[in-house]
C-alpha positions in Angstrom: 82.6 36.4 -75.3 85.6 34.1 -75.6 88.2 36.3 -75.8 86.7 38.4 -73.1 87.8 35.6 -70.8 91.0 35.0 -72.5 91.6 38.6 -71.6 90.2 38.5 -68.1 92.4 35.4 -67.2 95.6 36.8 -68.8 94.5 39.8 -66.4 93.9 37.8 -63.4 97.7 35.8 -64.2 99.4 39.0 -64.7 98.1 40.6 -61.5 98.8 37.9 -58.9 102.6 37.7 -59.3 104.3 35.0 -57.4 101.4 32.2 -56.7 101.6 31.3 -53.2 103.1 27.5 -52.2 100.9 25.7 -49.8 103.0 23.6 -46.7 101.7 21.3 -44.0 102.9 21.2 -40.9 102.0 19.5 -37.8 101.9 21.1 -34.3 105.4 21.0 -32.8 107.2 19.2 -35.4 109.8 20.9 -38.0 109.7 20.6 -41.5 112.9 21.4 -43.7 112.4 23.8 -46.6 115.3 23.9 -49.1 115.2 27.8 -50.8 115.5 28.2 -54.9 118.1 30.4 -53.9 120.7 32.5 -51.4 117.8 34.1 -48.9 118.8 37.3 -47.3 115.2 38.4 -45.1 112.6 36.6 -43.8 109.0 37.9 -42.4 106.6 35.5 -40.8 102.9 36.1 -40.7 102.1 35.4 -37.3 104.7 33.5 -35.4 102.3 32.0 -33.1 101.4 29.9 -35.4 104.7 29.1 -37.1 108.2 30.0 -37.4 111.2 29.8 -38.9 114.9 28.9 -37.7 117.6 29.4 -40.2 120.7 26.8 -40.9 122.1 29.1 -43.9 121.2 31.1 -46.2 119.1 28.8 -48.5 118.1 25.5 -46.0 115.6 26.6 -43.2 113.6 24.7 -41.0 110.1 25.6 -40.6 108.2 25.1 -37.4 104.7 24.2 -36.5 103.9 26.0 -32.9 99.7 25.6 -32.9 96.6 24.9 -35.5 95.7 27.7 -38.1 96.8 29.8 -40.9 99.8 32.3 -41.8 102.6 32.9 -44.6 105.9 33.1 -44.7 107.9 35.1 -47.1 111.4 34.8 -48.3 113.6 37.6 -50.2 116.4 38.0 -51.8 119.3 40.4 -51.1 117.5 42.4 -54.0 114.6 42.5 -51.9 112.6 40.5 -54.2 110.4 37.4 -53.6 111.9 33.9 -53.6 109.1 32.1 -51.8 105.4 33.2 -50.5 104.7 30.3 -48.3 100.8 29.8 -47.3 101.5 27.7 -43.7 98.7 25.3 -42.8 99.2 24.4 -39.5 97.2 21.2 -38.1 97.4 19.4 -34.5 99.2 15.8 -33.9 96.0 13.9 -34.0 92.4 14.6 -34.1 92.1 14.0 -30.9 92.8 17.8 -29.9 89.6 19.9 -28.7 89.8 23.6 -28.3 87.2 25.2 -26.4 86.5 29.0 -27.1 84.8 31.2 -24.7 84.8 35.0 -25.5 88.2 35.7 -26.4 89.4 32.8 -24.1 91.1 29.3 -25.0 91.8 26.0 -23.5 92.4 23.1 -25.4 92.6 19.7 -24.5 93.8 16.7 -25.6 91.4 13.6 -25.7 92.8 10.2 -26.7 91.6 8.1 -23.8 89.8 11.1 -21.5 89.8 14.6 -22.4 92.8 16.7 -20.1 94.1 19.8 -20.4 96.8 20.5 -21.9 99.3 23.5 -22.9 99.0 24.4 -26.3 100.0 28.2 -27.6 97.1 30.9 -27.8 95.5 29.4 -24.6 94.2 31.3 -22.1 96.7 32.3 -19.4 95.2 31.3 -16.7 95.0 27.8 -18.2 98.8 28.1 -19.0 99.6 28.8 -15.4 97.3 26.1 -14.5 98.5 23.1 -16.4 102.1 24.2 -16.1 101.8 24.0 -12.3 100.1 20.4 -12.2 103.1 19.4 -14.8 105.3 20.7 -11.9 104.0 19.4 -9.1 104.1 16.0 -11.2 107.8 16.2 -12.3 108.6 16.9 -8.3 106.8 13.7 -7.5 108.6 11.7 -10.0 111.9 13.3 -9.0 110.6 12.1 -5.2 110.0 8.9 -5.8 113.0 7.8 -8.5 115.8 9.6 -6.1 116.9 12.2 -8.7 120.5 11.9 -9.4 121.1 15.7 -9.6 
């Protein structure tokens, strides 16, 4: 029986290749990631959760756009595997609530009372909605303080 799971893990090891690194990020900040070595492509699991902008060809900067899960891997000019990133993405504070209805998001921030606010994968009409008020607001304040434009 022992060396049934001997074999089974030497299996298992052999079979999974290149173990994937886990990275934090938080929600709109960047995150520099130094690579083993000189990267030539890069594929992103979903980009609407994170990204990647590249300074050269082994320092890239890696970019938390909204809360959730995705990988990111980096190749070689061989075509073979440098880096498979899993990307944990997580919100600026816990003070974020996303409400779900059907297929539909909003989320909102809540540190003193709960407001809307933008945050990518929202719903559109939501988007539109908050992008107006943060207009109308900036036209106010440019009213008021005499922009210098």
């Amino acid at each position: 029986m022992r060396n049934l799971i001997f074999v089974l893990a030497a299996l298992c090891a052999a079979t999974t290749g290149a173990q994937a690194e886990q990275i934090w990020l938080t929600m709109d900040q960047v995150r520099p990631f130094k690579v083993e070595r000189p990267a030539q492509n890069i594929v992103v699991g979903n980009p609407a959760i994170a990204d990647v902008t590249i300074q050269d060809n082994e320092n890239i900067f890696l970019f938390g756009k909204s809360p959730g899960l995705t990988n990111i891997y980096i190749f070689d000019e061989k075509g073979e595997t440098i880096s498979n990133l899993m990307v944990r993405v997580r919100s600026q504070n816990s003070d974020m609530l996303t409400f779900h209805h059907g297929s539909s998001r909003t989320t909102y921030n809540c540190t003193s009372n709960c407001e809307r606010t933008i945050t990518v994968g929202d719903n559109r009409v939501a988007f539109e909605e908050t992008s107006q008020q943060v207009q109308k607001k900036f036209e106010q304040a440019a009213e008021l303080g005499g922009d210098s434009d």
